[in-house]
N, C-alpha and C positions, 0 to 999 in steps of 0.2 A: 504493500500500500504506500510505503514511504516515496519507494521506486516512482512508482504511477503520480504520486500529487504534487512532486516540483516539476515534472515536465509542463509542455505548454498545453494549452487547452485542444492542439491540431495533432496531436500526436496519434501517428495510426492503431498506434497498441490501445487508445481510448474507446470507447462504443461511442457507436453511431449518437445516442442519445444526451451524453455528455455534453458532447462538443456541440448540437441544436442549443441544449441548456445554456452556455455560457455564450453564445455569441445573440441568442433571442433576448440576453436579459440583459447584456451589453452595450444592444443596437435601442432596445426599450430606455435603458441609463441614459444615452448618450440624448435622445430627443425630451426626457424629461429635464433635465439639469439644462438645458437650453430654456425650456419654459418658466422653470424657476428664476433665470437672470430675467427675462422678459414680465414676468408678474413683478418682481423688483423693480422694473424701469416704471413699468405703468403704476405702481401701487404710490412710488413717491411723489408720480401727479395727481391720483385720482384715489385714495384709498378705500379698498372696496370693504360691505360688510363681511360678517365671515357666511353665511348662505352663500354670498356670490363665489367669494374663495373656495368656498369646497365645493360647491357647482362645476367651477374652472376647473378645479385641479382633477377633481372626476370624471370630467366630460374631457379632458385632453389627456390623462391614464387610458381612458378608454380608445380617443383617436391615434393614442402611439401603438398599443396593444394592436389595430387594425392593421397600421404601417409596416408594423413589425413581424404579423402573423402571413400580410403577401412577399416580404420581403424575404422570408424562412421559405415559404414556400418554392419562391424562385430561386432560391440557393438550394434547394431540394433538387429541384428537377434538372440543375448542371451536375447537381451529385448525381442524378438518376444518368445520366445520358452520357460522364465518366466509366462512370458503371458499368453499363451495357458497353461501349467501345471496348475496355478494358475485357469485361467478359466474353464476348468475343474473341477477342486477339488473343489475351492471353490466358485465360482460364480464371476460374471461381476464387481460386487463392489470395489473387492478386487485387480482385475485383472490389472486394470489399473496401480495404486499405484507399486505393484510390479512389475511392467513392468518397469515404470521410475527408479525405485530405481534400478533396474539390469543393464540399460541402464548405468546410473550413474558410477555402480561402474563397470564395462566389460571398459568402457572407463575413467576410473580413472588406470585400473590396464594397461589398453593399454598405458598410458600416460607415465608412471611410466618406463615401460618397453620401451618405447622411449626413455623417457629419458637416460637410462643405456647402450641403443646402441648407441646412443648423445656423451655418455661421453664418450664408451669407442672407438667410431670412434674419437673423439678429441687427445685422449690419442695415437692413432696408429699413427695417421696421425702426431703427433711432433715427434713420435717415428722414421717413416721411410717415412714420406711423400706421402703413399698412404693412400685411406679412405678402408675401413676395405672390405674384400677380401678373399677366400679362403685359401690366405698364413696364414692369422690373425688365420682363424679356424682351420687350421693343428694347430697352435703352442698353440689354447688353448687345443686341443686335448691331443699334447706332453706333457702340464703340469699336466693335469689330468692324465694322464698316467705314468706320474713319482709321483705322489701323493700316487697314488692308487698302485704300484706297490713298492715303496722302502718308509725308514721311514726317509732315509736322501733328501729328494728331492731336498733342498736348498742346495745340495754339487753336485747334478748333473749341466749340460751345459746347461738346459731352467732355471733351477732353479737360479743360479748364474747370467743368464743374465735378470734375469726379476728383483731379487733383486737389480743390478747394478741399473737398471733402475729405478726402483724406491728409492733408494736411495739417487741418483742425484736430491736432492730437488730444487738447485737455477731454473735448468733447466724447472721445471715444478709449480714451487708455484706460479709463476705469471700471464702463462695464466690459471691453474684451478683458482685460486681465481677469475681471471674476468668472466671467464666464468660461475662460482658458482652465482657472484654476479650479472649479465646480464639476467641469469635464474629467481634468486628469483627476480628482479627487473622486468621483465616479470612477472614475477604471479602474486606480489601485485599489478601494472597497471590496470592489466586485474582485478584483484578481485575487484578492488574499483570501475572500469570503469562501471565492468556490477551492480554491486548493486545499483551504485547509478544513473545510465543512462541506460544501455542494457536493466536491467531485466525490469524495467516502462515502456519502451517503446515497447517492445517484447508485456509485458502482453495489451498494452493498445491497438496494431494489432490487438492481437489475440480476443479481445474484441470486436473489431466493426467488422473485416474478419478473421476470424477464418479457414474457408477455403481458401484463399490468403492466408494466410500468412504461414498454413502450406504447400501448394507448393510453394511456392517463396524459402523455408526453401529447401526444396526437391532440386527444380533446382537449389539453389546455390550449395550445394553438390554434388551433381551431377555433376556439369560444373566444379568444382575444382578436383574431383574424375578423370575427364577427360582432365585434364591439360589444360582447357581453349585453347583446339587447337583442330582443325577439326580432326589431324590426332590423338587424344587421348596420354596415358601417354605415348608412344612412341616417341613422338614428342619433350622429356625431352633430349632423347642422344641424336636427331637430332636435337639441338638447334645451334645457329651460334655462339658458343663461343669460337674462335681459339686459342688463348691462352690456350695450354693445362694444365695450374697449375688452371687456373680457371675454366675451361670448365668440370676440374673434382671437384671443389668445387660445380660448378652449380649442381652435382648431387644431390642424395639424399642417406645417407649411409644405410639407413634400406632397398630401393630399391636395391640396390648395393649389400648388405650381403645376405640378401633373395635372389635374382638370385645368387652367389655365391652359398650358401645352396642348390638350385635348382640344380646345376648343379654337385654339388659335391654328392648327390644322386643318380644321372646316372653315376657316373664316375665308376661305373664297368666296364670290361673291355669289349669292342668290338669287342675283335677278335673272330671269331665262333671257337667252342669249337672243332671240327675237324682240326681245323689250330693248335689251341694249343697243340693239339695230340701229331700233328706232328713235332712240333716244340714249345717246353716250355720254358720260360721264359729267365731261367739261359743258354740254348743251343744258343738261340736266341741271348742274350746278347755280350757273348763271338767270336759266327762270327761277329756279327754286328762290334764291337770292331774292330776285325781285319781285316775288311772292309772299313773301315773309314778312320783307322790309325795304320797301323800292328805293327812301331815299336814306338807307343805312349803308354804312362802310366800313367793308368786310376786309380788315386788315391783309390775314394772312392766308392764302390759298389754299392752304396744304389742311386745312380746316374751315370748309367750306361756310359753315354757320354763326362763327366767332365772329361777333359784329361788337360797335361800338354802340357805346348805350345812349339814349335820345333823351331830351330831357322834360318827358312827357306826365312823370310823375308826379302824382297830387297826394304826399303824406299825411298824415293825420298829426293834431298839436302834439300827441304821444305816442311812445313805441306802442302797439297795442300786444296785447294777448294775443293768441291764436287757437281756434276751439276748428279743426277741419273736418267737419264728418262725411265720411262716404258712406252712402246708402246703397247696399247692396240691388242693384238692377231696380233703383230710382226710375221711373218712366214716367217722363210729365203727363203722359197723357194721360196717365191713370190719377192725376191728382184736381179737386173740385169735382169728384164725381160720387154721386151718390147712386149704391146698388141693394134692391131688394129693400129701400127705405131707410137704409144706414149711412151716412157721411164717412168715406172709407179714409181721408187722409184730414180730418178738420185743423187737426195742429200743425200741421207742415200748412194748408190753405192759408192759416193764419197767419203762420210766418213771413211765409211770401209778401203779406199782404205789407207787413210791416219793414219790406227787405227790398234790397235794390234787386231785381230780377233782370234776367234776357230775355227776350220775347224768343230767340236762337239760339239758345245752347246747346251744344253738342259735347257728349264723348269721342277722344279720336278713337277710342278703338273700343273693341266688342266684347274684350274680355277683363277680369280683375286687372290681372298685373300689364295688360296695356293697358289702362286705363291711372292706374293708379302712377306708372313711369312716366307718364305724360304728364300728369298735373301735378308732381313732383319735382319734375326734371325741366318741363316748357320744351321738352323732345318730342317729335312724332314717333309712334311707334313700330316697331319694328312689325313687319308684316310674319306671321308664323310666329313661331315660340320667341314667349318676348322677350327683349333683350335682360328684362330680370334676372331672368333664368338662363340665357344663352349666354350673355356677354358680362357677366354679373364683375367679372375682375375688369372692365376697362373703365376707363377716366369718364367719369360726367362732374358736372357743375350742376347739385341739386340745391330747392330750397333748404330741407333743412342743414349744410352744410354750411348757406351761408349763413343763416339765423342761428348756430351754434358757433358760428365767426364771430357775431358779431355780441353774444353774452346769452341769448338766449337758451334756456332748456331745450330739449325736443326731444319729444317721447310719442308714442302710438301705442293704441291699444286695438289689440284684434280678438276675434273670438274662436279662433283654431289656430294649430300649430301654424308655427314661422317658416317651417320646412315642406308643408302639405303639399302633396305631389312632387315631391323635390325641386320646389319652384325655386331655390335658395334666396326667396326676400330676406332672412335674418341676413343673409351674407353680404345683401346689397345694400340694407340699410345699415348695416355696421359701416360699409367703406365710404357711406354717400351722408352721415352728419348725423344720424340717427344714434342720442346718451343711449336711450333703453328703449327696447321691445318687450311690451309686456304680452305674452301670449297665453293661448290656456295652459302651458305648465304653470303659468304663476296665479290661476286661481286658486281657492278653498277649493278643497275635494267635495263640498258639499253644492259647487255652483252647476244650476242645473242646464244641462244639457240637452240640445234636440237637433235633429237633423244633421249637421255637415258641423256642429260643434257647439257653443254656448250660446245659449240662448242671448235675445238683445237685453233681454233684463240683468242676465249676469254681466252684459258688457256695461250696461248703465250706471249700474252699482260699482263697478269698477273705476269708472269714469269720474264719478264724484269723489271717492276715495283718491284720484290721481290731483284732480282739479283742485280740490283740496290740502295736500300737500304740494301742490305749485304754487299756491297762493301762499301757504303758509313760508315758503320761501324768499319773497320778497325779489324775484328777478322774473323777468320777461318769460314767457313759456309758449310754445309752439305743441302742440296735443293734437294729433290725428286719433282716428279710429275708423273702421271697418266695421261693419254692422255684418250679419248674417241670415236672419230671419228671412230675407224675400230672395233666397235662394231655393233651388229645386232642390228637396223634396218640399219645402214650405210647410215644415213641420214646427207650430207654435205652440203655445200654449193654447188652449181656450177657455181660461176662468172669465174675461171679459165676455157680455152678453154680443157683444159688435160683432165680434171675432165669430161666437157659436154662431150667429144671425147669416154672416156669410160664407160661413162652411156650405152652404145650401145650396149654393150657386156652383155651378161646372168648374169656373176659373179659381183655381186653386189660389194663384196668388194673389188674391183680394183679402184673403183673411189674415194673411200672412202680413200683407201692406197695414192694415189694420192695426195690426200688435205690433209692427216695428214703430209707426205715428203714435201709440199711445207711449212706447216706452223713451221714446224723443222728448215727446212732452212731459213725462217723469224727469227727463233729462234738464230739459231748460228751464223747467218751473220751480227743480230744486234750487238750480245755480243762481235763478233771478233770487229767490225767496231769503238766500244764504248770501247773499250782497255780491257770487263769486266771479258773476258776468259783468262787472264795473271794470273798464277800461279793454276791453275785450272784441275782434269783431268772431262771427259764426259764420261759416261757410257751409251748406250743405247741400251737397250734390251727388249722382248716381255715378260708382266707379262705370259704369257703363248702362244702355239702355235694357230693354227684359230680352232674352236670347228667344226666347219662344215666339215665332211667327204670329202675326195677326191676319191672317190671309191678305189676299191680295195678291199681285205682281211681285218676283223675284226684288223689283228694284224698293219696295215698300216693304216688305217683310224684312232688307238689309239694314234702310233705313232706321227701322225699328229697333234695331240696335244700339241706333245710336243718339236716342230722343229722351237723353238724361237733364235734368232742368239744374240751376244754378240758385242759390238763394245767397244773398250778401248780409247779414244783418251786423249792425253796427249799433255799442251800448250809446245809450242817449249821453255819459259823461265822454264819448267822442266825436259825437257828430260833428260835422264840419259846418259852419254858414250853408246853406243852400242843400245841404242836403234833404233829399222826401224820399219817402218809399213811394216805387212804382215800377212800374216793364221797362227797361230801356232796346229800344230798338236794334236791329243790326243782327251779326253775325258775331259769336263769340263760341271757345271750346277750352276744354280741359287744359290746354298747353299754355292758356291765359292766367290760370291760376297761380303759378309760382311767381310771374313779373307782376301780378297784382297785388299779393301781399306783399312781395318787396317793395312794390312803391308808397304802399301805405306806409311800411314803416319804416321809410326813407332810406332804404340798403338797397336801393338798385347800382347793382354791380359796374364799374365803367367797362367792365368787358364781358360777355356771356355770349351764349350758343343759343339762346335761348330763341325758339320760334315762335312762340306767344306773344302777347303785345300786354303793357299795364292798363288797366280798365281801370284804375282809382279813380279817374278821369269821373267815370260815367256816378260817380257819390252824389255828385250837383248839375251835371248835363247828360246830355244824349250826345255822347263823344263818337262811338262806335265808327269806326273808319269803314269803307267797302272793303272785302276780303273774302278770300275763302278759305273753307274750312277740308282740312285733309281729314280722311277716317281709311280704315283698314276691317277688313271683315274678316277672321279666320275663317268661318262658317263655309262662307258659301264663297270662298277663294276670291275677294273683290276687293278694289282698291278704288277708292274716289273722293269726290270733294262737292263740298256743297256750297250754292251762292247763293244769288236773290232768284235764280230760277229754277231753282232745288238743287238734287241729289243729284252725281253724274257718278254713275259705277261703273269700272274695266273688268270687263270679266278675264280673267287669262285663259280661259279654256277654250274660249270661244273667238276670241279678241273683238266685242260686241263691247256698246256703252249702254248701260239700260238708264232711263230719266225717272224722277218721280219731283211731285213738288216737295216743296217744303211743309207741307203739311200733311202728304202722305194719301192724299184724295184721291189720287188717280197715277196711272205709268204711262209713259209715251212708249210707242213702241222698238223692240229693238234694233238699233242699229250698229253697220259695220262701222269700226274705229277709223278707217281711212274714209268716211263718208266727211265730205268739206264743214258739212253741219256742226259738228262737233270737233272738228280737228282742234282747235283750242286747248278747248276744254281735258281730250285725250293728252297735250302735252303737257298740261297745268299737274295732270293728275301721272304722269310718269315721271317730270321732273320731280315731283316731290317724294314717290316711289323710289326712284333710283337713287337719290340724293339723301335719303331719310336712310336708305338701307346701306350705301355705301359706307358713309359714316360714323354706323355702328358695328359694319362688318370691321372696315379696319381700322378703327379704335383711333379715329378722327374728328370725333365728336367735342374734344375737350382736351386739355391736356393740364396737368396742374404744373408739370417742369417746365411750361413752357410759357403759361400766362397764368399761373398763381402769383408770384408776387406783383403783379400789375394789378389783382385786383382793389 
């Protein structure tokens, strides 16, 4: 035994199983002691409670344990395929020996190269506070490309800024040294640990259960490969860790960089190559441009949308509050209507009444998270899976990044996990300015639940508990939320007599509509009664319109999608001179929403990507400019835009324009896209296609290295 425990842990005379033991729990050290320096860096700005801390330290045990169970696995199978070579050629004798020694060193070299993504996720993340992401990869890109292409590289703008950065030793010799020394203080633990206790005891298993012991070795692997949760490593973004500064240490940055590299793979572009025919790049670019903002001035090229800012904004005397609610498939037309003798929306009617309205509001897009990236970000959305979830690691300029610039809170409260469908919103709003995600992990277990997740009463109650301790803070707060109830299956409660009254009726979600407006009205009649809506304005609008058809024509059942209504309400201690509630006329959508609270509370950016326009404007007039409005329909594969003489949709399947009005009365019939009638109109709506999609394919949308400190 003596023999066996000072050798090194690759030694062939070892079993197979030893040697997995000491490099699975090496490669697990070597990614935990890296998160420990990084919980160190973040804790001395931002000190978490300890829920959050063992949240973190749990939920990133767990995401190494995944890293490290495929990591074993693929040093497994170069030992497997040693193996057989070996078996082969030279016979069973030999085959074993070589098998371990391959194991050994495939997972010596995996370690090695952990560690180098370890270090240089440590290095990013003091650098700009994100863990390493497709931004990181363009700019090692850009360096090798200035290497390889001039012989001055350190005189070019990566070269200069990467020397700066390195140069700047105070800023970085203190946490490399701890983290240098946290590393090597892991390894020798672990080295003395297993020689003089892991390895005798392993060998002395394997001695008496030789088979025990090698599946117990299996399923612990295994079960850590699988994130020790039913739902597998998935369950690592869908962890309850609301604090977003830590909810993104909980990850894992080799999982992170790898889907990043996954995704930046597919980032060719998506438009079908008949679209680009017809409309390339640079043609695209330029209407889009003067679609947007005709007499705006789009500095830099290479970033099509990046204009300078207009000085069109109308602030309020004070920074206000921010209460944003999205109403789950909000559909104006379902609101002032009475069915079966019941008033189906009377407190949102009310609202309205006392609220600056759009006579034209639109959703640009047909689904939550297009819906919600738009009026977050002032982006159009990305056609097919939204850029939430596709491009989740590239550069945007959202609202609440800069309203957490500029002192404010900002938190959001949903009523289903943050990872649901593996859509990774937690992931995006951790990168994009969002303090905390409070999701259903962080209700009472007693909060009740129905349909696709917590009911709108659990989010309500939630809400005023949040509202509450934002006010009791004494700083500026930005508060979203996401309602759930008038989603399909439109399973409510029905203790209300309304609610039982229009169960009666076919259209399921009218009852549902029902119970989401009463628990609104729970909502704002607490916050008026509790003084908490003083200084505050309320925004509440449909993350999209209702997905379910209303008959009619193909171009009217799209539209329907996208016929979400807008409410502005503003506390009487901010109203402006001249302001009145009422409809203001024109065309407005989702992407108006981030430059409108920015203008309210005088943080409009001197430089943004933004394609929305600020409507503060419209608090005391009927400002509303002509323009049109871009939408995206995943549904039914359409892409179009709407003006003063309705809806114009491109079908790609057919390459047809279908028309409807703006009020959805009637369809004109369809026509082919090269018909003169509509040519217009067809390149309004391909420019903004190609140009909306180009942009987020290749991570040109924004750039923070390149105009953050200009803002």
């Amino acid at each position: 035994m003596r023999h066996v425990a000072i050798r090194t842990p690759t030694d062939t005379r070892r079993s197979f199983g030893r040697t997995l033991v000491f490099w699975w729990v090496l490669l697990l050290l070597v990614q935990q002691a890296q998160r420990l320096v990084l919980l160190a860096l973040a804790g001395a700005r931002d000190l978490p409670s300890a829920r959050v801390l063992l949240a973190t330290l749990g939920t990133g045990v767990r995401a190494d344990l995944v890293v490290t169970g495929f990591a074993v696995a693929a040093s497994f199978l170069v030992a497997l395929v040693a193996g057989i070579i070996v078996l082969v050629v030279r016979g069973r004798a030999s085959a074993r020996g070589v098998a371990v020694r391959a194991f050994a060193v495939a997972a010596a070299v995996t370690t090695v190269l952990a560690f180098l993504v370890e270090t240089l996720d440590l290095g990013y993340y003091r650098y700009s506070g994100q863990r390493l992401d497709f931004v990181f990869l363009e700019y090692v890109g850009d360096v090798l490309e200035e290497l390889t292409t001039t012989k001055a590289a350190v005189d070019t703008q990566v070269g200069r800024q990467t020397a700066a950065e390195v140069q700047d030793l105070r800023r970085w010799i203190v946490p490399v040294a701890g983290y240098l020394a946290l590393e090597i203080g892991a390894l020798a633990a672990w080295w003395l640990a297993f020689r003089h206790w892991v390895a005798p005891a392993l060998a002395a298993w394997q001695a008496s259960a030789p088979r025990l012991t090698a599946t117990a070795l299996v399923l612990v692997v295994a079960a850590g490969a699988w994130g020790l949760h039913p739902d597998g490593p998935d369950s690592v973004p869908a962890a309850g860790v609301g604090h977003s500064t830590y909810y993104a240490l909980a990850q894992n940055p080799i999982w992170y960089v790898g889907s990043a590299m996954h995704a930046g793979v597919k980032r060719q572009s998506s438009v079908p190559p008949a679209v680009l025919a017809a409309m390339p790049e640079g043609r695209a670019h330029r209407i889009a441009q003067a679609l947007v903002s005709p007499a705006a001035t789009f500095p830099d090229p290479r970033y099509p949308f990046v204009r300078l800012a207009d000085a069109a904004a109308h602030p309020l005397e004070r920074r206000p509050n921010v209460l944003l609610l999205f109403v789950e498939a909000l559909d104006r037309r379902y609101l002032r209507r009475t069915e079966a003798g019941v008033r189906v929306t009377p407190f949102l009617d009310r609202l309205m009444e006392d609220s600056v309205t759009f006579d034209q509001f639109f959703s640009n897009g047909a689904q939550t998270y297009h819906g919600l990236f738009a009026a977050l970000c002032s982006t159009l959305p990305r056609h097919g899976i939204a850029a939430i979830k596709a491009r989740y690691a590239n550069d945007y300029l959202c609202l609440p990044s800069l309203l957490q610039r500029a002192g404010y809170r900002t938190e959001m409260v949903i009523g289903q996990n943050r990872d649901r469908n593996h859509s990774r919103f937690g992931l995006f709003m951790a990168r994009n300015g969002l303090d905390e995600l409070i999701d259903e992990t962080a209700f009472p277990a007693s909060a009740a639940r129905l349909g696709l997740g917590l009911t709108d009463g659990a989010l309500v109650d939630r809400l005023l508990t949040q509202v509450r301790a934002l006010r009791a803070a004494n700083r500026p707060y930005f508060l979203a939320a996401l309602t759930m109830a008038t989603h399909h299956p439109f399973a409510v409660p029905d203790a209300h007599p309304d609610v039982r009254a229009l169960r009666a009726q076919p259209d399921r979600y009218l009852p549902a509509l029902r119970y989401s407006d009463l628990e609104l009205e729970r909502l704002f009649t607490t916050l008026q009664r509790e003084g908490l809506l003083r200084d505050t304005v309320v925004f509440v609008l449909g993350d999209h319109g209702r997905h379910e058809g209303a008959g009619g024509a193909l171009a009217q059942r799209a539209a329907g999608h996208f016929m979400s209504p807008l409410a502005l309400w503003v506390d009487a201690s901010l109203r402006p001179p001249g302001y009145r509630p009422r409809a203001v006329p024109g065309l407005a959508s989702q992407v108006d929403l981030a430059p409108t609270i920015l203008g309210l509370a005088g943080l409009v950016p001197r430089l943004s990507p933004f394609v929305g326009r600020d409507l503060s404007c419209a608090l005391a007039t009927d400002c509303l400019p002509d323009r049109v409005v871009y939408v995206s329909d995943v549904y039914d594969n359409l892409v179009g835009v709407a003006d003063r003489q309705g809806f114009w949709f491109y079908a790609f399947d057919s390459h047809t324009v279908e028309h409807t009005d703006l009020e959805l009365r009637a369809a004109s019939p369809r026509r082919p896209a090269a018909d003169p009638a509509v040519a217009e109109r067809v390149d309004h709506i391909l420019a903004l296609y190609v140009s909306s999609t180009s942009v987020i394919e290749r991570n040109r949308l924004w750039s923070w290295k390149e105009f953050g400190p200009r803002l």
